[in-house]
C-alpha atoms as one frame of an Amber mdcrd trajectory, in Angstrom:
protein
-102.798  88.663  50.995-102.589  91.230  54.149 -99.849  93.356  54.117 -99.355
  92.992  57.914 -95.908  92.297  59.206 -97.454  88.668  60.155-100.117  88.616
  57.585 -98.817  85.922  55.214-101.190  83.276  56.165-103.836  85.938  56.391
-105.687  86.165  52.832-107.579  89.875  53.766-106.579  92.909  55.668-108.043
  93.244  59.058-111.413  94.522  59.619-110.927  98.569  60.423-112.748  98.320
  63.923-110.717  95.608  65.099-107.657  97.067  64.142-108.365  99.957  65.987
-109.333  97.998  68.895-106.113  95.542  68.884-103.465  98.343  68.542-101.600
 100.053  71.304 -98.993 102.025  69.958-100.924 104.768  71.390-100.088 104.027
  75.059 -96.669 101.350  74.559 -95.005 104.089  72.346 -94.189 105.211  76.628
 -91.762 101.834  75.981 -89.894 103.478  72.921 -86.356 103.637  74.436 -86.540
 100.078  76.259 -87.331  98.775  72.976 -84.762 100.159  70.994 -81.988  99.353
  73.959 -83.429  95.524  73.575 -83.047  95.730  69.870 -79.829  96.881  70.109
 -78.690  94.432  72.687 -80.553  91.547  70.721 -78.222  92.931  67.754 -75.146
  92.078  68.992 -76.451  88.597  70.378 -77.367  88.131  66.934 -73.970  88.289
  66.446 -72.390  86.404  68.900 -75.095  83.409  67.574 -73.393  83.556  63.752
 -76.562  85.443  62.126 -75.635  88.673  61.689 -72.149  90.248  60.597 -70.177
  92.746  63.050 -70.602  94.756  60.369 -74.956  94.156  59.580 -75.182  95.021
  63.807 -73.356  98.304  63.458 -75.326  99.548  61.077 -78.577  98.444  62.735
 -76.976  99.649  66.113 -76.570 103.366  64.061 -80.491 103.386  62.709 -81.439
 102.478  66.118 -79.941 105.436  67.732 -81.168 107.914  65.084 -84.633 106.405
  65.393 -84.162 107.090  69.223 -82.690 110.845  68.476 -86.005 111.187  66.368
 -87.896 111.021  69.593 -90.455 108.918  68.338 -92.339 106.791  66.067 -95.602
 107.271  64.028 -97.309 104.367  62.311 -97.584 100.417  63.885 -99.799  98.288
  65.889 -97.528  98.426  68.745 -94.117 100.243  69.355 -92.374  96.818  68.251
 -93.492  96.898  64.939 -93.236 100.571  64.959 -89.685 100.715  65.255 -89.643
  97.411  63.530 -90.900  99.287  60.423 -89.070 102.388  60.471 -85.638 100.355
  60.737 -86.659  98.732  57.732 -87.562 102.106  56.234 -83.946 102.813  56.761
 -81.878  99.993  56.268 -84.184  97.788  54.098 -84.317  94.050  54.194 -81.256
  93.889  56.778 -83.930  95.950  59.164 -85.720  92.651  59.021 -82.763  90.356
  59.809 -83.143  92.057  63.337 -86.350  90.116  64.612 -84.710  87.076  63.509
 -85.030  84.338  66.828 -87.568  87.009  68.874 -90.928  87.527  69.445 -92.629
  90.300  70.383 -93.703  88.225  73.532 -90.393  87.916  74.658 -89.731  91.669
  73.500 -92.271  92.888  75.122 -91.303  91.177  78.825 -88.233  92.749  78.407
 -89.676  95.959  77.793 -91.666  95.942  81.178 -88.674  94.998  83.063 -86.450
  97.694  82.014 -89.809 100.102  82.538 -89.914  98.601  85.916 -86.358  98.692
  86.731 -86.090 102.590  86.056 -89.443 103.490  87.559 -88.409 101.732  90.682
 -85.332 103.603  91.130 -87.611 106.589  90.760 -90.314 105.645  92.999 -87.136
 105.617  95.760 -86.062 108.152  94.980 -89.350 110.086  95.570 -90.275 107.775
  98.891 -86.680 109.647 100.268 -87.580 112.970  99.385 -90.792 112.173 101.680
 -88.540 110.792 104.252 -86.074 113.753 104.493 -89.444 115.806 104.681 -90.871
 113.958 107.346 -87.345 113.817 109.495 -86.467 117.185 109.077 -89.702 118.556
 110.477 -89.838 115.989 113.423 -86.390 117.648 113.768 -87.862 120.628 114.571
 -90.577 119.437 116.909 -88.868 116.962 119.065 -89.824 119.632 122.138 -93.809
 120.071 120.609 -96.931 117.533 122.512 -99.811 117.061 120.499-102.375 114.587
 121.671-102.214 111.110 120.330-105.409 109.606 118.610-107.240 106.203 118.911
-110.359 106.471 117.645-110.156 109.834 116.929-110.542 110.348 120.099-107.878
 112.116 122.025-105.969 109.193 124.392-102.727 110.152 125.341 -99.797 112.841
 124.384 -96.928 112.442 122.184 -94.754 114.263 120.858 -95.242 115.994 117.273
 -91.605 114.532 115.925 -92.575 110.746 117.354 -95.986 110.723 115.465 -94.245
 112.054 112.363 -91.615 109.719 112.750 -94.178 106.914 112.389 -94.680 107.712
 109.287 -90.661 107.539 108.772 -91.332 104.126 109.638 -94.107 102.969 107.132
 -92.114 104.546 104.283 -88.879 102.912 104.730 -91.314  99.146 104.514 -92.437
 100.749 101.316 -88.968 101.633 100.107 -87.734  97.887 101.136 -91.000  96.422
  99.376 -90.289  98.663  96.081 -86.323  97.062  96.638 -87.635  93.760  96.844
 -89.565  94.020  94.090 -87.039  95.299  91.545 -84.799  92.704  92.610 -87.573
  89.669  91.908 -87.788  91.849  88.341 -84.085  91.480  87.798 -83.828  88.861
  85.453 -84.226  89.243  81.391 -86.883  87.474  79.256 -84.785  87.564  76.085
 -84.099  85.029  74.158 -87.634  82.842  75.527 -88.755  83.758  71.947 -92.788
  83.472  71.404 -92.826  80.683  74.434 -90.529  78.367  73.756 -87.204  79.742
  73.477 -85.210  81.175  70.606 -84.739  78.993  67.794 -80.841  80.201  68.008
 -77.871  79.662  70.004 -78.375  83.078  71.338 -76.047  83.466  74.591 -78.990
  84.146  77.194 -76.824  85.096  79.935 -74.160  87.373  77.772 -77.427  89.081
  76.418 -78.648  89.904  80.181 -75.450  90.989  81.461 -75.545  93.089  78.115
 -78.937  94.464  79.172 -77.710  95.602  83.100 -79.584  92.458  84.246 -78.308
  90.040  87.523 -79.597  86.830  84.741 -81.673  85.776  82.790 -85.218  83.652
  83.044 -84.988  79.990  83.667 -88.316  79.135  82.260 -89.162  80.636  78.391
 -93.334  79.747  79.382 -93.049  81.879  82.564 -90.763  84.251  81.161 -93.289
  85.647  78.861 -96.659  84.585  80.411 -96.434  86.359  84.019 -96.269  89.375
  84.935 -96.155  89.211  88.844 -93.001  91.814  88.618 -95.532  94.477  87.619
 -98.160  92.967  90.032 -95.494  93.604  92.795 -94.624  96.982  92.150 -97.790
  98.227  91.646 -98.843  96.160  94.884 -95.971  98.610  96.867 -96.873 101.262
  95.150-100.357 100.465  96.710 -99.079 100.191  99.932 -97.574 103.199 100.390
-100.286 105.371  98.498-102.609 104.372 101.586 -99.799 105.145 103.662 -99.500
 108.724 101.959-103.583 108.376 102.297-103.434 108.298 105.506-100.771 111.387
 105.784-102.263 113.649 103.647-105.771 112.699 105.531-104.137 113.840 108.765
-103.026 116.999 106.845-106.980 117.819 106.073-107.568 116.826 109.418-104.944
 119.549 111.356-105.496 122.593 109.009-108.933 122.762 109.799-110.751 124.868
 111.876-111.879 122.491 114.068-108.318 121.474 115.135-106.081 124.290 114.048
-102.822 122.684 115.078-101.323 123.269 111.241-101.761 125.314 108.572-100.545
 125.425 104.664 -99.138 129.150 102.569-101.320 130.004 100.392 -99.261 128.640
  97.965-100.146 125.306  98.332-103.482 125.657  99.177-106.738 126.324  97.345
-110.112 128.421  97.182-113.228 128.471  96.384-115.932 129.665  93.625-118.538
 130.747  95.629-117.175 131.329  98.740-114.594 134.049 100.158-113.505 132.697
 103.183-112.286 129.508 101.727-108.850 128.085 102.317-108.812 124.607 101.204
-106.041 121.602 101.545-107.083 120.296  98.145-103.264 118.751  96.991-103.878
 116.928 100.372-107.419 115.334  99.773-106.447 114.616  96.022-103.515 112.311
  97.192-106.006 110.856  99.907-108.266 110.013  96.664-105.548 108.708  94.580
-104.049 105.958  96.850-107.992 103.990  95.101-106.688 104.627  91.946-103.341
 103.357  92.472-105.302 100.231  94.147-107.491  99.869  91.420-104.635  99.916
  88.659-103.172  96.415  91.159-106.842  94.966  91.275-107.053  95.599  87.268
-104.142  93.583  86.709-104.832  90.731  89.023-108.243  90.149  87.227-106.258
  90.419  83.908-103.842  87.624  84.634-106.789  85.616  86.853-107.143  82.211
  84.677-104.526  82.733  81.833-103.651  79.552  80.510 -99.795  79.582  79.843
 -98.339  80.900  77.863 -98.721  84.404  76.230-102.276  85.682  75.747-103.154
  88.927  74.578-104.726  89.658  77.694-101.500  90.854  79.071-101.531  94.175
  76.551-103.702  95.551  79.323-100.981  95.289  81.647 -99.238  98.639  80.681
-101.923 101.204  81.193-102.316  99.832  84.452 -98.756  99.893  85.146 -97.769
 103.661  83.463-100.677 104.858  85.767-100.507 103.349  89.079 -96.357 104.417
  88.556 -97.790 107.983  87.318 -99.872 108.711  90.273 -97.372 107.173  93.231
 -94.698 109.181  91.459 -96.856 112.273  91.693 -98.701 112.209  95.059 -94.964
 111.651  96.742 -93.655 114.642  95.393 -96.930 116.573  96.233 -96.624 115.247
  99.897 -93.282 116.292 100.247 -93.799 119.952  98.928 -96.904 119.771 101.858
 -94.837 118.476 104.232 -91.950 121.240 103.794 -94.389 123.889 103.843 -97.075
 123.068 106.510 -97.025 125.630 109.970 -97.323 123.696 113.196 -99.091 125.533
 116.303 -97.264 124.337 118.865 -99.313 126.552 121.781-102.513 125.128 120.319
-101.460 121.577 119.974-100.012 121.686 123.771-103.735 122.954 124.878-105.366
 120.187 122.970-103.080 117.432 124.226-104.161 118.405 127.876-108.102 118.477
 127.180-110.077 115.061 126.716-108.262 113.759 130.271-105.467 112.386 128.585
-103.402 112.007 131.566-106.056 109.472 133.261-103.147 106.645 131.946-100.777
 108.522 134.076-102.816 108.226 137.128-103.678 104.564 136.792-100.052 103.566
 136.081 -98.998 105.296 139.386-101.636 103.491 141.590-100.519  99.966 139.570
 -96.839 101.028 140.624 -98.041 101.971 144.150 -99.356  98.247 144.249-102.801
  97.981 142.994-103.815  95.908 140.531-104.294  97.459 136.921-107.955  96.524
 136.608-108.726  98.372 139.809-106.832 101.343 139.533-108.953 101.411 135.646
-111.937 100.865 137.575-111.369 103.862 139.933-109.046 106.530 137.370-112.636
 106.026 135.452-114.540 107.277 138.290-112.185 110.252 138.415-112.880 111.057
 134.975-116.243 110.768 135.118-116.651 113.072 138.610-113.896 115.876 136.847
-116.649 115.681 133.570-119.199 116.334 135.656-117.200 119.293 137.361-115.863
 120.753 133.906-112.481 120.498 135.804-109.128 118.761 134.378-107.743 115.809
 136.111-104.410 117.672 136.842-106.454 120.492 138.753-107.558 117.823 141.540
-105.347 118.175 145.033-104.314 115.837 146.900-106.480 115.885 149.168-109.199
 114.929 146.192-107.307 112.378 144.951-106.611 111.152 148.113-110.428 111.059
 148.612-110.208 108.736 146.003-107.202 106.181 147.156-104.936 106.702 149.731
-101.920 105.410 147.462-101.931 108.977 146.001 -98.586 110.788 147.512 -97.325
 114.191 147.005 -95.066 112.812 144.215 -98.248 112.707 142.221 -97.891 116.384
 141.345 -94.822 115.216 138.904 -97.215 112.396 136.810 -99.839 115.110 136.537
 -97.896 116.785 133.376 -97.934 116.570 130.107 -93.947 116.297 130.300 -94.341
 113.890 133.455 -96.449 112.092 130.924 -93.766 112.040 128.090 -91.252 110.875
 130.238 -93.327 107.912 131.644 -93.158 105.872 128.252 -89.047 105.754 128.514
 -89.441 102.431 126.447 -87.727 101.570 122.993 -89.941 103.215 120.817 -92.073
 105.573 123.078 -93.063 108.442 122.723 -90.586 109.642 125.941 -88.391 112.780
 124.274 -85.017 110.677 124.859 -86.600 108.091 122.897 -87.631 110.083 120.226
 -84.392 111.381 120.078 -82.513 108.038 119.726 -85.239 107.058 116.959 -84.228
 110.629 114.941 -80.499 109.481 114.912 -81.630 106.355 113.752 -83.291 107.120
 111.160 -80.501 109.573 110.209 -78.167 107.063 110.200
């Protein structure tokens, strides 16, 4: 007869290769102190349902904190039976009262959920410190143009603190999807048993409330056959990874030669092997790399759960590496992009000169000959010929007269001269949201708020 904690039906031990193969202690022992806070939860249920003794739960409640002060566990298929067995190392055959009415299916549900719960709160946490990062430097560029990009092709100026703020933006949607998604997760799985509820009158909603939890599942075949919880977090985590991708990209993208508007200390940059002159944003382009990672941890899962008949399969043991990674690396690339952010050097002389090159002011003087009465289309139609004549010149737009641009319409007036700046220019897109300095300052006291 095996000597397995379920091998009384089983009349060998199991083959050595798939023992190996089957076990995951080595990467669930990460669940060590949600498991022993459901066991000792599941204790005093046990009470509550007539099958243990006040008495029998205190003394499993004791083992299971000195198992936790122990740090860890070192023998079991999984960190269930892990603990499982060292409680029963301790206290015998009242360590196996403690299983009595659970599975590990439900166990393990409950496991995730508390893993999820407290790696959500952390994941905010970080997304803040990003945030704060992000607001206090816009703080300190609300006077600094840049040019803005579509394309990657210079189009238009803005100011340095509105496109950082835009980044404000796309983390606070990440924060409220991370919120949203700990809040689905807020309901317990204990007490669903192997899929078909607990075979005792176990108080499911005194054991959530117990366990921190707003209630508990309504269905024991969902409860322990889905995971979309982890599917969601890891889905924001996703999310803002590209978001961070896109960031740290930008990052690469200013501290290079070729733009020069920002540069890192040396600090928090790197160098090369071979060459001398080498200063390279490589924390930046390893966060730009990671948001795949993070995407492929969400894409493993989905496959993993793709077709599972209900209820629990094991399947779902690949759910964990998946989720301890894609956690990991958000976790990690958030607090690298907020050291970047605190420590990256703005030139704001070189980013005014680039945000006046590539005739990004030609919106300016189509806009004034729509608001002098000609239709858009046209005044497109004839700014374009501008450009083109001042590209053929090598001259800026904002050196024609007005005489020139008179040559071109007669709607151009003296007042022109004031639309021909890159501060005329700001203060043209005075709409909610714009890029127009007031603006930008109402959105940095929003966002403050």
């Amino acid at each position: 007869m095996s000597q397995q904690p379920w091998g009384g039906r089983f009349g060998e031990e199991p083959d050595p290769l798939i023992d190996e193969f089957t076990r995951s202690l080595e990467f669930d022992s990460r669940l060590f102190r949600e498991d022993i806070a459901g066991s000792r939860a599941w204790a005093k249920a046990l009470v509550r349902a007539g099958v243990l003794t006040p008495e029998e739960q205190l003394r499993i409640d004791q083992s299971l904190q000195e198992i936790q002060a122990e740090g860890r566990v070192w023998a079991g298929e999984d960190i269930h039976m892990a603990i499982e067995t060292r409680l029963r190392e301790k206290l015998g055959p009242l360590g196996g009262k403690l299983h009595t009415g659970r599975s590990r299916n439900d166990q393990v549900a409950l496991d995730l959920r508390l893993y999820v719960r407290a790696a959500g709160a952390r994941l905010l946490e970080a997304l803040s410190e990003v945030e704060l990062a992000l607001i206090t430097r816009a703080e300190e560029h609300v006077e600094t143009v840049m040019p803005g990009y579509t394309h990657t092709q210079r189009a238009q100026p803005v100011l340095l603190a509105h496109h950082l703020l835009a980044y404000v933006e796309m983390l606070r949607r990440d924060h409220g999807r991370i919120a949203d998604a700990l809040d689905r997760a807020d309901v317990s799985p204990l007490g669903a048993g192997a899929l078909a509820g607990s075979g005792f009158p176990i108080d499911r909603a005194e054991l959530a409330h117990d366990l921190g939890f707003g209630g508990a599942s309504a269905n024991s075949l969902d409860a322990v056959a889905d995971r979309d919880f982890v599917l969601e977090l890891l889905s924001a985590c996703s999310i803002a990874m590209i978001h961070l991708s896109r960031l740290c990209g930008e990052i690469v993208l200013w501290t290079s030669v070729e733009f020069s508007f920002a540069s890192l200390p040396d600090a928090l940059a790197s160098g090369s092997s071979m060459m001398p002159n080498k200063k390279n944003p490589c924390a930046a382009e390893l966060v730009r790399a990671k948001s795949g990672r993070v995407a492929g941890d969400l894409v493993n899962l989905l496959m993993v759960l793709k077709g599972l008949p209900l209820a629990y399969n094991r399947d779902l043991q690949e759910d964990k590496e998946a989720l301890f990674d894609g956690v990991d690396t958000t976790l990690a690339c958030l607090k690298v992009t907020a050291r970047l952010l605190q420590g990256l050097r703005f030139d704001r002389d070189v980013m005014r000169k680039a945000a006046l090159e590539g005739y990004t002011l030609a919106t300016e003087l189509a806009d004034y000959l729509s608001r002098k009465g000609m239709p858009f289309r046209d005044a497109h139609h004839l700014v374009g010929r501008m450009v083109a004549e001042a590209i053929a010149t090598h001259r800026g737009l904002e050196s024609f007269s007005l005489a020139e641009l008179q040559r071109f319409s007669p709607l151009f007036g003296a007042d022109i001269v004031d639309h021909l700046t890159l501060e005329g220019a700001l203060e043209s897109r005075d709409v909610l949201g714009g890029t127009a300095p007031a603006r930008v300052k109402e959105a940095l006291a929003h966002v403050k708020a």
